[in-house]
ROFI-165455 format. One record per residue (C-alpha): residue number from 1; residue in three letters; x, y negated, z negated. Coordinates in Angstrom, 1 decimal, always signed. Layout:
NUM; ALA; X; Y; Z
...
//
This chain:
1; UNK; -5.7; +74.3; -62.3
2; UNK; -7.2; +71.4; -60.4
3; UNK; -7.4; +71.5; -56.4
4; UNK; -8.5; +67.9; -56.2
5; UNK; -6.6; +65.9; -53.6
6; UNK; -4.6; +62.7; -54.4
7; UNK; -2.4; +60.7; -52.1
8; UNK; +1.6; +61.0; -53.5
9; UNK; +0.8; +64.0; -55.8
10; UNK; +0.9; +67.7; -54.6
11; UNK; -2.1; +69.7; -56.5
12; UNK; -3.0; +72.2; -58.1
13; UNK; -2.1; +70.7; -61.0
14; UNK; -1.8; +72.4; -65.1
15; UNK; -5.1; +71.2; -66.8
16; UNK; -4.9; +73.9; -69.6
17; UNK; -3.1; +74.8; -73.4
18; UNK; +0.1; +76.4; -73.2
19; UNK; +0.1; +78.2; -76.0
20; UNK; +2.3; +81.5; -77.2
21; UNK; +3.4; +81.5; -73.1
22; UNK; +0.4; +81.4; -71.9
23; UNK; -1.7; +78.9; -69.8
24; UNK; -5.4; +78.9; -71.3
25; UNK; -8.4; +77.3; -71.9
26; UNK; -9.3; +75.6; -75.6
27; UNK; -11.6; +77.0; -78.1
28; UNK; -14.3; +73.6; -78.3
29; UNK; -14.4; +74.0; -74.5
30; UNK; -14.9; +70.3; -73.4
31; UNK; -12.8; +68.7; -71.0
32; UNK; -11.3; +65.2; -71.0
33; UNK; -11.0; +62.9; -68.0
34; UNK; -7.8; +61.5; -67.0
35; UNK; -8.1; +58.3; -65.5
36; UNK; -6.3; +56.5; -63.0
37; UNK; -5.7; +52.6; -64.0
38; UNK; -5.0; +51.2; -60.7
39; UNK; -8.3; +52.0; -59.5
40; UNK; -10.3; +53.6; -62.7
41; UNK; -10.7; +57.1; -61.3
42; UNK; -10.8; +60.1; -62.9
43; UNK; -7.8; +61.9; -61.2
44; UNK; -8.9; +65.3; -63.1
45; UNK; -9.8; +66.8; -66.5
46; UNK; -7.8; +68.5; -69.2
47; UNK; -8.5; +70.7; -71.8
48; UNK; -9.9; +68.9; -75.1
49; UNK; -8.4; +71.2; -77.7
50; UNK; -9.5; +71.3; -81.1
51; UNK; -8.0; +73.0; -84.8
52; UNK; -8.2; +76.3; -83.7
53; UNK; -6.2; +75.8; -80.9
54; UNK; -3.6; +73.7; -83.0
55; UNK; -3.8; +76.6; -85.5
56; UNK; -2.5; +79.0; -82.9
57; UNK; -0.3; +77.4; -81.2
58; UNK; +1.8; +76.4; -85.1
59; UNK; +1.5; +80.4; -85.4
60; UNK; +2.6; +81.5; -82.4
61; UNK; +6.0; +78.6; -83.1
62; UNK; +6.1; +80.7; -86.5
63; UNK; +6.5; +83.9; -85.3
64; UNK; +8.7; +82.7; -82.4
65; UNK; +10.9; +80.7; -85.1
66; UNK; +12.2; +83.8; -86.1
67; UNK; +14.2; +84.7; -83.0
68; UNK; +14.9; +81.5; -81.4
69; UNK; +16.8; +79.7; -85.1
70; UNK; +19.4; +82.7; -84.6
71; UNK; +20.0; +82.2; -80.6
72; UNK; +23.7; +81.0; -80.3
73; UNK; +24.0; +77.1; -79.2
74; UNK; +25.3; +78.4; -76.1
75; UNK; +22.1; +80.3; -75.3
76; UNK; +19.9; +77.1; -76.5
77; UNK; +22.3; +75.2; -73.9
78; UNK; +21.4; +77.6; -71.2
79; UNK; +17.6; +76.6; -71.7
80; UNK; +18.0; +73.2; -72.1
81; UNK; +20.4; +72.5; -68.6
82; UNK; +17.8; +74.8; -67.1
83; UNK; +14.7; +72.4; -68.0
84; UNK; +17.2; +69.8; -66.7
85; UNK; +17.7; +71.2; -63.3
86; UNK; +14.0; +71.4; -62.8
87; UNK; +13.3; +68.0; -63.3
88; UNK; +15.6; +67.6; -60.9
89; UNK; +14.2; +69.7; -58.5
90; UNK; +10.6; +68.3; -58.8
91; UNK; +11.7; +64.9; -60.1
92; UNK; +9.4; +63.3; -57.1
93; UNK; +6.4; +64.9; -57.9
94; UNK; +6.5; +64.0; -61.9
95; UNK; +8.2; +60.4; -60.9
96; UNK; +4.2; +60.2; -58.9
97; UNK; +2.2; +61.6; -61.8
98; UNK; +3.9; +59.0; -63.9
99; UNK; +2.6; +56.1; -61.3
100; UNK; -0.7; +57.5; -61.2
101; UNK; -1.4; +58.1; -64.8
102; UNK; +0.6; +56.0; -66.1
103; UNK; +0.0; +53.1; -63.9
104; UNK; +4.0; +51.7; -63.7
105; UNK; +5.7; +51.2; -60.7
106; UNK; +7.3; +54.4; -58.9
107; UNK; +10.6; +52.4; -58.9
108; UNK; +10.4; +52.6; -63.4
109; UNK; +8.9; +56.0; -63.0
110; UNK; +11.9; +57.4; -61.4
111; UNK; +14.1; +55.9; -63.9
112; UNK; +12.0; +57.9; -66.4
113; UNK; +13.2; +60.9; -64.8
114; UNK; +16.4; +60.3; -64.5
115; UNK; +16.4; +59.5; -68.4
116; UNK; +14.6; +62.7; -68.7
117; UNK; +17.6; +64.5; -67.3
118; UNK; +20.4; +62.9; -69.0
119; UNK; +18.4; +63.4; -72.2
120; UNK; +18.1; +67.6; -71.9
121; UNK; +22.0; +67.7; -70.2
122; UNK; +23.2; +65.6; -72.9
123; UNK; +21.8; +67.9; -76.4
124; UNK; +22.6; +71.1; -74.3
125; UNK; +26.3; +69.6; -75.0
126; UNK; +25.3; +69.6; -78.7
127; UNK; +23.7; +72.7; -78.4
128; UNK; +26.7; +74.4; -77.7
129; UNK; +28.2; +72.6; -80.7
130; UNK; +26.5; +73.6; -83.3
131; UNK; +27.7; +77.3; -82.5
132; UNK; +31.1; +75.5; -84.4
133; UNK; +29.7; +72.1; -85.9
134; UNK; +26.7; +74.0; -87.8
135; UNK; +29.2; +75.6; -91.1
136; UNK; +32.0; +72.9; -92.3
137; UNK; +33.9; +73.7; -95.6
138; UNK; +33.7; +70.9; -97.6
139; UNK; +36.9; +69.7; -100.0
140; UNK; +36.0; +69.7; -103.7
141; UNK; +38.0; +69.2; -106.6
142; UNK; +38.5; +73.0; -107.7
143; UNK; +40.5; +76.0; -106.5
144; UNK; +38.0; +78.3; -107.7
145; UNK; +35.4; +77.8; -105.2
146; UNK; +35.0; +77.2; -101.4
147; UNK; +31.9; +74.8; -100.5
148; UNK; +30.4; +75.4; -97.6
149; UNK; +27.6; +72.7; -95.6
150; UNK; +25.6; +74.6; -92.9
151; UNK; +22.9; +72.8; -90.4
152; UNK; +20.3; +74.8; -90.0
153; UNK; +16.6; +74.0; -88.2
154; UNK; +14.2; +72.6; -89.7
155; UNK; +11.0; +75.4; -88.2
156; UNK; +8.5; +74.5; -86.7
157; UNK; +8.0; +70.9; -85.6
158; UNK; +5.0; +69.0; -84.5
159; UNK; +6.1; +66.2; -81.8
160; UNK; +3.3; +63.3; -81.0
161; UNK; +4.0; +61.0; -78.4
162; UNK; +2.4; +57.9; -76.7
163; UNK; +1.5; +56.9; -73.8
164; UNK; +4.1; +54.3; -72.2
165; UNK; +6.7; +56.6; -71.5
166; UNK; +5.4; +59.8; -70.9
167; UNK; +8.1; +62.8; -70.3
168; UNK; +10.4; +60.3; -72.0
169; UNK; +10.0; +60.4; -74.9
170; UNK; +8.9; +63.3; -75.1
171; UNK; +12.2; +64.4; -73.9
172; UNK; +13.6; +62.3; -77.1
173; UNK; +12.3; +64.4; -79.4
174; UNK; +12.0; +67.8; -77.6
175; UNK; +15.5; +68.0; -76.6
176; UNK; +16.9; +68.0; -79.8
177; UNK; +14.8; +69.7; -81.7
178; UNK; +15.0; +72.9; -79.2
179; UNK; +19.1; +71.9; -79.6
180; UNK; +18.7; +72.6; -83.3
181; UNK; +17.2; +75.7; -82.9
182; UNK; +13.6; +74.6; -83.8
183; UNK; +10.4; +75.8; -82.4
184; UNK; +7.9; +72.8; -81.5
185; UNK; +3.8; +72.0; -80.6
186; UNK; +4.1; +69.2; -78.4
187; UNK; +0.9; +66.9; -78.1
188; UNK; +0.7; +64.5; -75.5
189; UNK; -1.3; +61.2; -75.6
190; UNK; -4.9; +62.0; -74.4
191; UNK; -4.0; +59.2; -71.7
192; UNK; -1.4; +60.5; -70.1
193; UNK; -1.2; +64.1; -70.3
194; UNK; -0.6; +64.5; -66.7
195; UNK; +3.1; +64.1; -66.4
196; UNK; +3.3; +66.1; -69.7
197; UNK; +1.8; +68.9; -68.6
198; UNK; +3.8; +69.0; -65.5
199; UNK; +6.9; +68.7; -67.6
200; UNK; +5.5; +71.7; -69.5
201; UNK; +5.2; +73.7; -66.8
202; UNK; +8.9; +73.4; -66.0
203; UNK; +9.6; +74.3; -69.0
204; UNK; +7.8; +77.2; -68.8
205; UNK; +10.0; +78.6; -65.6
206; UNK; +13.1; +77.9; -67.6
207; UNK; +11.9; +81.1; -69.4
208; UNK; +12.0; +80.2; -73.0
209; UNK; +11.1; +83.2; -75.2
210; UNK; +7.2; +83.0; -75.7
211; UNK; +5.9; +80.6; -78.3
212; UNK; +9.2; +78.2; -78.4
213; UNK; +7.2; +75.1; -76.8
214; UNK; +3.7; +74.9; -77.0
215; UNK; +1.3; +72.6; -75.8
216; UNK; -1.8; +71.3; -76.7
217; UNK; -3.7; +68.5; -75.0
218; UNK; -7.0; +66.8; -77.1
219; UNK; -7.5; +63.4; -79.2
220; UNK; -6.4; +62.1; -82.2
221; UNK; -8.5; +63.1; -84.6
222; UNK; -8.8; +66.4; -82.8
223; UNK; -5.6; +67.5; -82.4
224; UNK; -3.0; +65.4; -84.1
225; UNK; -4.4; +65.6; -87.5
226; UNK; -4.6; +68.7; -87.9
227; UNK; -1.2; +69.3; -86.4
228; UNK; +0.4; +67.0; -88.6
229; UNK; -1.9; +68.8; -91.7
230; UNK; -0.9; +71.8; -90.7
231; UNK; +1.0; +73.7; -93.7
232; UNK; +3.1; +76.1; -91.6
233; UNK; +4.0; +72.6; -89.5
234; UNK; +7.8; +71.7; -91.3
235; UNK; +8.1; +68.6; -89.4
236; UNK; +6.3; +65.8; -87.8
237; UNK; +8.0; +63.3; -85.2
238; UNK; +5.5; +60.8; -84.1
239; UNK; +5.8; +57.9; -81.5
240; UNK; +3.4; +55.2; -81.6
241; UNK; +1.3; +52.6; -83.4
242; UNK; +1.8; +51.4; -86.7
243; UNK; -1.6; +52.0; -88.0
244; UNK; -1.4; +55.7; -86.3
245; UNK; +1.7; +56.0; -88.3
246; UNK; +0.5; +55.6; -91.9
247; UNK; -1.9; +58.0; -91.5
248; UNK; +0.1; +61.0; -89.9
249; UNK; +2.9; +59.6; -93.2
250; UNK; +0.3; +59.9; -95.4
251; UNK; -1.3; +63.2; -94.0
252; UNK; +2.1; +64.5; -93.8
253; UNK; +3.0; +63.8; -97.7
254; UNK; +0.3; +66.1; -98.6
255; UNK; +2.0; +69.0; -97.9
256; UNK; +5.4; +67.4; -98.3
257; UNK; +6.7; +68.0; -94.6
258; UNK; +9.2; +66.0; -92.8
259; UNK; +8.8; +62.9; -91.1
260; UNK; +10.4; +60.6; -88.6
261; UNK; +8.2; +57.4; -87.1
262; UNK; +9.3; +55.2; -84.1
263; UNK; +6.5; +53.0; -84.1
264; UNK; +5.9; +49.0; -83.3
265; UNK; +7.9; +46.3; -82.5
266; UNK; +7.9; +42.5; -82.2
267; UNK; +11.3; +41.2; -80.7
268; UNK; +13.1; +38.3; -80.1
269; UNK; +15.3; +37.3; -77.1
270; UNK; +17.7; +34.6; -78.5
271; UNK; +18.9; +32.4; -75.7
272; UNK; +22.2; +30.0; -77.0
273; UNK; +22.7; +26.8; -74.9
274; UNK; +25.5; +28.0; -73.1
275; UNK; +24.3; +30.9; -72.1
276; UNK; +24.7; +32.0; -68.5
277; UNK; +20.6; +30.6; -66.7
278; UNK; +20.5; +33.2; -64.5
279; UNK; +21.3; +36.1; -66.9
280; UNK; +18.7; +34.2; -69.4
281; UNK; +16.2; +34.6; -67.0
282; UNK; +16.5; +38.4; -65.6
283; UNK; +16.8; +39.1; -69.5
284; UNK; +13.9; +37.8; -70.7
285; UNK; +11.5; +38.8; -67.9
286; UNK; +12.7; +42.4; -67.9
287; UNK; +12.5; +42.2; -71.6
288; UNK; +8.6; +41.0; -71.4
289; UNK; +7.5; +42.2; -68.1
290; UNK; +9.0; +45.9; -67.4
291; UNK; +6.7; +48.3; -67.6
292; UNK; +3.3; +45.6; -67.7
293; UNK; +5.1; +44.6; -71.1
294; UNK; +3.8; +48.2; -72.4
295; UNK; +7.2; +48.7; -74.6
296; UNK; +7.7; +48.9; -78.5
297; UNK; +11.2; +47.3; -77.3
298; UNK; +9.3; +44.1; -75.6
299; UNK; +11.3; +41.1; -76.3
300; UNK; +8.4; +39.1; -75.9
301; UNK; +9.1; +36.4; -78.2
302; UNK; +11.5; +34.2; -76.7
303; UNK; +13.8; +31.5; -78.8
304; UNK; +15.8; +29.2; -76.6
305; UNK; +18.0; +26.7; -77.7
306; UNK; +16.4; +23.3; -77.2
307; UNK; +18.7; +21.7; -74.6
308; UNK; +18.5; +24.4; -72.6
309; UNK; +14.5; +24.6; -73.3
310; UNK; +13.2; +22.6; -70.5
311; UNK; +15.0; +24.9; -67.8
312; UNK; +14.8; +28.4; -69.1
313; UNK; +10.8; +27.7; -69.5
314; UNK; +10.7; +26.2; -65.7
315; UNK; +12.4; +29.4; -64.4
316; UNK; +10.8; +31.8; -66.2
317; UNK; +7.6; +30.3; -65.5
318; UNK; +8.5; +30.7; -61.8
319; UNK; +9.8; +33.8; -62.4
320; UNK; +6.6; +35.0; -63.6
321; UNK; +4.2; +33.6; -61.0
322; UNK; +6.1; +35.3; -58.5
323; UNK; +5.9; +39.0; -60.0
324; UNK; +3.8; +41.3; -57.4
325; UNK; +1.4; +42.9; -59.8
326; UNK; -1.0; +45.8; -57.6
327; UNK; -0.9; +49.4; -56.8
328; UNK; +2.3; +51.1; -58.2
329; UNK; +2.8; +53.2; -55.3
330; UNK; +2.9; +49.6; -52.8
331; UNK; +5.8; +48.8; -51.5
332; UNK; +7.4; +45.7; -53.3
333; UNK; +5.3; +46.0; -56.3
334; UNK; +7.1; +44.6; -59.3
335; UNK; +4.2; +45.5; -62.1
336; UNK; +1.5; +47.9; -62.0
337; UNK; -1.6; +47.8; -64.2
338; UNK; -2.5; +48.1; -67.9
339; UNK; -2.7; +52.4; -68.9
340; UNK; -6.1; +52.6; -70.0
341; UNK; -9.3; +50.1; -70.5
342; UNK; -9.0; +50.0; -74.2
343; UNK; -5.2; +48.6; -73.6
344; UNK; -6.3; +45.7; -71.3
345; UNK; -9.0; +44.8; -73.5
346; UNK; -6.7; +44.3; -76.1
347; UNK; -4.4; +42.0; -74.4
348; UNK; -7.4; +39.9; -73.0
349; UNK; -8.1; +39.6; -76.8
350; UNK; -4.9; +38.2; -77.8
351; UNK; -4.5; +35.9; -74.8
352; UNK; -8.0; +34.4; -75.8
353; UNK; -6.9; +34.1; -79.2
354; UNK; -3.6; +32.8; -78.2
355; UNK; -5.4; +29.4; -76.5
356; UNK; -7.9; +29.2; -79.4
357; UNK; -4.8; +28.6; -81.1
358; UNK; -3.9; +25.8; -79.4
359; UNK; -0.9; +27.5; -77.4
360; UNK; +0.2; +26.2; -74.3
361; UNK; -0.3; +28.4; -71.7
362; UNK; +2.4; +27.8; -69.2
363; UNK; +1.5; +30.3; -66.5
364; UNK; -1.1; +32.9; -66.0
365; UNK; -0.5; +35.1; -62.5
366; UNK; -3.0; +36.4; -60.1
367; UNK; -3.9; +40.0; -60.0
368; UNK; -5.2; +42.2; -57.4
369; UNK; -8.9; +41.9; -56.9
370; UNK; -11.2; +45.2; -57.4
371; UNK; -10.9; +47.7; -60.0
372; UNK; -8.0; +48.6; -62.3
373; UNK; -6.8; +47.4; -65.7
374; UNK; -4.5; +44.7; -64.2
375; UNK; -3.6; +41.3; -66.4
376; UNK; -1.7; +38.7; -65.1
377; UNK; +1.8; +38.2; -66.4
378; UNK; +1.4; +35.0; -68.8
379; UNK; +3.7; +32.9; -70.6
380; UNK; +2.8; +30.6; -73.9
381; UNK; +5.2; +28.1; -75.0
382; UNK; +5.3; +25.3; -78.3
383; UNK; +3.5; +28.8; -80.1
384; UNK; +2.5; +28.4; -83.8
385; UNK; +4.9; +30.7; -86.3
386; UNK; +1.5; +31.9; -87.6
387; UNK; -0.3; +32.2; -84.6
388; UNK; -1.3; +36.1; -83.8
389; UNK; +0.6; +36.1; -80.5
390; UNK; +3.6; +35.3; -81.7
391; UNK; +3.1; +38.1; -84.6
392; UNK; +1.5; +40.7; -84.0
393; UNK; +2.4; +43.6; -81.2
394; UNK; +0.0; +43.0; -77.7
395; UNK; +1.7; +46.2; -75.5
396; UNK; +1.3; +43.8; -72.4
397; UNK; +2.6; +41.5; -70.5
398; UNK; +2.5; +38.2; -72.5
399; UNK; +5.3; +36.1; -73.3
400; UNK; +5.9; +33.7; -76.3
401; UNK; +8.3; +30.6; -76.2
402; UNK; +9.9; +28.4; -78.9
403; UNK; +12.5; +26.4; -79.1
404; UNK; +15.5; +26.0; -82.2
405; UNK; +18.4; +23.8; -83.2
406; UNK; +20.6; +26.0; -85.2
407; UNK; +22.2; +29.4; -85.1
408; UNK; +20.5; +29.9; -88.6
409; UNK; +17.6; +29.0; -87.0
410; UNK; +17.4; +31.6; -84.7
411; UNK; +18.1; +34.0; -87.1
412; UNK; +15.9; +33.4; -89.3
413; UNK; +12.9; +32.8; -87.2
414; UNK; +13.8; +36.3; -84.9
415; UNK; +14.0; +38.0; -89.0
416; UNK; +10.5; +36.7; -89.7
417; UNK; +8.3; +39.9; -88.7
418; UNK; +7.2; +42.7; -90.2
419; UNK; +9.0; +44.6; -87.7
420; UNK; +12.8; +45.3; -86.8
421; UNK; +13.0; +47.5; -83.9
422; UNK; +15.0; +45.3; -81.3
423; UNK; +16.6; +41.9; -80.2
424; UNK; +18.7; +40.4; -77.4
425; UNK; +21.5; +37.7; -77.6
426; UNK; +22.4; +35.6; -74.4
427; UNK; +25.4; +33.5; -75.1
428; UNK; +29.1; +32.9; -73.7
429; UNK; +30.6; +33.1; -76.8
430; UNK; +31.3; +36.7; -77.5
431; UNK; +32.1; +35.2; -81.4
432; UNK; +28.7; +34.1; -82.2
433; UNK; +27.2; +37.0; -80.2
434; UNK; +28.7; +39.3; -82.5
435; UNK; +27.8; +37.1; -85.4
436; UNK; +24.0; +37.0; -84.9
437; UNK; +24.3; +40.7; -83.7
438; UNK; +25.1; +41.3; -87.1
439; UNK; +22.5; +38.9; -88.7
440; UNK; +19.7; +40.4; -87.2
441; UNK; +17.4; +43.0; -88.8
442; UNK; +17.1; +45.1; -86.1
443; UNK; +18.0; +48.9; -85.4
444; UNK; +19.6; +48.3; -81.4
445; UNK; +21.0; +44.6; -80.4
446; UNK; +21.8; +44.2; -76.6
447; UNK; +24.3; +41.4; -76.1
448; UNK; +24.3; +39.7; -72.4
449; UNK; +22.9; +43.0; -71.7
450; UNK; +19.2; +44.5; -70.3
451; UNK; +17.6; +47.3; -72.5
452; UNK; +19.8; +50.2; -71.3
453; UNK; +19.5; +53.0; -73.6
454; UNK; +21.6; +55.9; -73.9
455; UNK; +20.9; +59.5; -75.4
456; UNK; +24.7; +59.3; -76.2
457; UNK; +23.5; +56.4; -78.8
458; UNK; +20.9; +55.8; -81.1
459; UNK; +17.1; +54.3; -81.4
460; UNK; +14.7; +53.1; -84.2
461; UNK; +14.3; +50.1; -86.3
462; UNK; +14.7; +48.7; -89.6
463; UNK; +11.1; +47.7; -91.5
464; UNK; +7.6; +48.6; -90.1
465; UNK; +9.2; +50.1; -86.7
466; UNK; +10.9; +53.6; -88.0
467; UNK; +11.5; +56.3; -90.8
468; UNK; +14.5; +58.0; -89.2
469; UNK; +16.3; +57.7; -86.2
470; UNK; +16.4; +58.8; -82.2
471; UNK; +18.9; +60.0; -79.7
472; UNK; +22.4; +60.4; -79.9
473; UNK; +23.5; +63.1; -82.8
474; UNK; +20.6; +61.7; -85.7
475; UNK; +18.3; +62.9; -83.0
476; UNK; +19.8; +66.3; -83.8
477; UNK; +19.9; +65.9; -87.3
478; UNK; +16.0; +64.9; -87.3
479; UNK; +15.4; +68.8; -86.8
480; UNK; +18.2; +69.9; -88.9
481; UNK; +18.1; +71.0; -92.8
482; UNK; +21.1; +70.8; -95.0
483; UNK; +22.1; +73.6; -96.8
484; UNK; +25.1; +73.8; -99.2
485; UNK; +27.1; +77.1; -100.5
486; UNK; +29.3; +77.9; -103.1
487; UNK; +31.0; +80.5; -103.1
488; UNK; +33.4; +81.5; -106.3
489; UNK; +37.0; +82.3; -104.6
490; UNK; +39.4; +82.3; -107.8
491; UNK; +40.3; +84.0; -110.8
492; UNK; +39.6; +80.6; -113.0
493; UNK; +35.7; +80.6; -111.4
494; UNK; +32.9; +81.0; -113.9
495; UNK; +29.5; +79.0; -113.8
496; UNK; +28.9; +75.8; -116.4
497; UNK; +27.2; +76.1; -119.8
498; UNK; +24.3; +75.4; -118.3
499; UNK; +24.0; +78.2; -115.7
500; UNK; +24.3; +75.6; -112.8
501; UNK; +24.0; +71.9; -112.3
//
């Protein structure tokens, strides 16, 4: 427990594993600093686990699988509303640890906790339904047998998450698979593991039977490969960049383990002619700028109908200049800074690359003077189709801006990426909204709308961004196996040639 002093933040704070219900220290016994990126600090260090520790924390999930797969949904519910109401009691103090690890402003951390709530409270309501939704007879074309389809849990489940949305998304995955009746080794991103382990620790009082949730904080290489190798591991859910992906797919498939992926994104914000200015405008700098533009969702390539071009660029590009970009705990603050050094490096990078190009860069803020891994929100317009900043993911605050003449157009152009994870559609015509809505290749669509999400819905992408989906009941089924039975019921029942199928 650290006793370091930090304004906003009440301390001691969890530094350790949490492992088998037990706070402890990690077998290589180095420590990792956490840093914060308003002011490149070290806030305090956390334990650097290693494969031993991932080893024991899969086998104390095993043995508590055991117990916790035949709890009722109703007592699963119990736990899960009870993790909920302790967010809500300390929602303050992890809505802080998000600003000061994370770096965002405390106005988008507090909607993270609020997320975080509604996410537990909403599979606590599917808990309680699998308890009737978990065994459904199946019709079948004979009155000799009764076919039965039961949902059970997968095991145990390894859930990797990033660093943009800490407690989030982490709630995305942890929620249902606790729902299902699955046991789970949570590793947070080496980053941010501060308002993880504070989440953990509520989790904890909730008083889930010993070895349910386990945690283990560490790097990469240290820790999530061998979690995701791990044989007794059933499942993987992993959150985060492409290239990170492939491998944990690829170290999964040698033990033939489950998988789901929500990784990058490269989306478009089509803005028709007609569309309402105003709305364009709030669209499309949320879309680019929330959350320093550190979102898989960023719709950071913008396509604007040309006789509305000259406008939507002059507004945004206001818009932009006039973002307050400093410490996340100021008041008025719009943007904080970048999560760690590597992140801002790699955004310089591509905003270098992106006038070698021959881009036109449009704007290009001011940022606080000092320390801290603050970029300037920046806008590019008349952006080459092959250029790497209108390709490739950046994770910051960088906007992209071309122009079309055709509905087909801007379908096509928003199609071309690897990627398929969002898009917006800004029009008055609630025909063509729908009609490009359903052109796009792209797993969630907002129409005249800002990225809400809701846990009642769904989220992932088509292409490079997902294998499986999030939220809503295919969260749930992520941790679920399906298992079929047959049962012979009638006198005319006897089993094929064959012996089976």
């Amino acid at each position: 427990m650290s006793t370091r002093a930090f304004p906003h933040v009440d301390f001691p704070l969890h530094t350790q594993l949490y492992i088998d219900g037990f706070w402890c220290a990690g077998e290589t016994g180095r420590r990792l600093p956490v840093v914060n990126p308003s002011t490149e600090e070290t806030i305090v260090e956390v334990e650097a686990g290693g494969a031993a520790d991932v080893d024991c924390a899969v086998q104390a999930a095993t043995r508590a699988f055991h117990t916790w797969k035949d709890a009722t949904g109703v007592e699963r519910a119990a736990y899960l509303r009870a993790i909920a109401r302790g967010v809500e009691a300390r929602g303050a103090q992890l809505a802080a640890l998000q600003s000061l690890n994370n770096g965002k402003p405390l106005a988008e951390a507090q909607i993270d906790v609020s997320d975080v709530v509604a996410t537990f409270d909403y599979y606590a309501g599917l808990a309680e339904r699998t308890d009737v939704d978990g065994e459904a007879e199946v019709a079948i074309p004979s009155g000799d047998y009764q076919a039965l389809i039961r949902r059970e849990p997968a095991g145990v489940v390894a859930l990797i998450v990033p660093w943009n949305f800490p407690m989030v998304t982490t709630a995305w995955k942890l929620a249902p698979a606790l729902a299902a009746g699955c046991t789970v080794v949570l590793k947070p991103s080496e980053v941010t593991p501060l308002p993880e382990l504070e989440l953990a620790s509520i989790i904890a009082e909730a008083g889930l039977p010993r070895g349910v949730f386990n945690v283990v904080t560490g790097t990469g290489p240290e820790v999530g490969a061998p979690l995701a190798a791990h044989p007794l591991v059933a499942k993987v859910s992993f959150t985060g960049s492409t290239a990170v992906g492939e491998q944990v797919m690829k170290t999964a498939a040698q033990t033939i383990k489950g998988v789901s992926l929500e990784l990058g994104g490269k989306s478009s914000i089509i803005v028709f002619a007609d569309a309402d200015l105003d709305l364009a405008v709030d669209l499309a700098a949320g879309g680019a700028f929330f959350n320093a533009g550190q979102m898989c969702s960023a719709t950071s390539r913008v396509l604007v109908e040309r006789p509305l071009a000259e406008a939507l660029i002059a507004r945004l590009a206001d818009r932009a200049t006039r973002i307050v970009v400093g410490d996340p705990f100021a008041s008025g603050v719009q943007m904080g800074p970048l999560t760690s050094r590597a992140q801002y490096e790699r955004v310089q990078r591509f905003i270098a690359n992106g006038k070698a190009d021959g881009a036109h860069l449009v704007i290009e803020g001011e940022v606080p003077s000092g320390p801290g891994y603050f970029v300037k929100p920046t806008m590019f317009v008349d952006v080459s189709a092959d250029s790497a900043v209108w390709r490739e993911e950046i994770f910051g605050p960088v906007l992209c801006v071309r122009s079309f003449d055709t509905e087909d157009e801007a379908i096509a152009t928003a199609n071309d990426t690897d990627f398929g994870l969002v898009a917006s559609v800004v029009t008055r015509d609630a025909a063509r909204g729908k009609r490009v809505a359903d052109a796009l290749e792209a797993g969630v669509v907002w129409i005249n709308a800002p990225q809400l999400i809701f846990p009642q819905t769904s989220w992932g992408g088509y292409k490079r961004s997902s294998v499986g989906r999030e939220l809503g009941p295919f969260g749930l089924a992520a941790f679920q196996e399906i298992k079929q039975v047959l049962t012979a019921t009638g006198p005319g029942a006897a089993l094929s040639a064959d012996g089976g199928a």
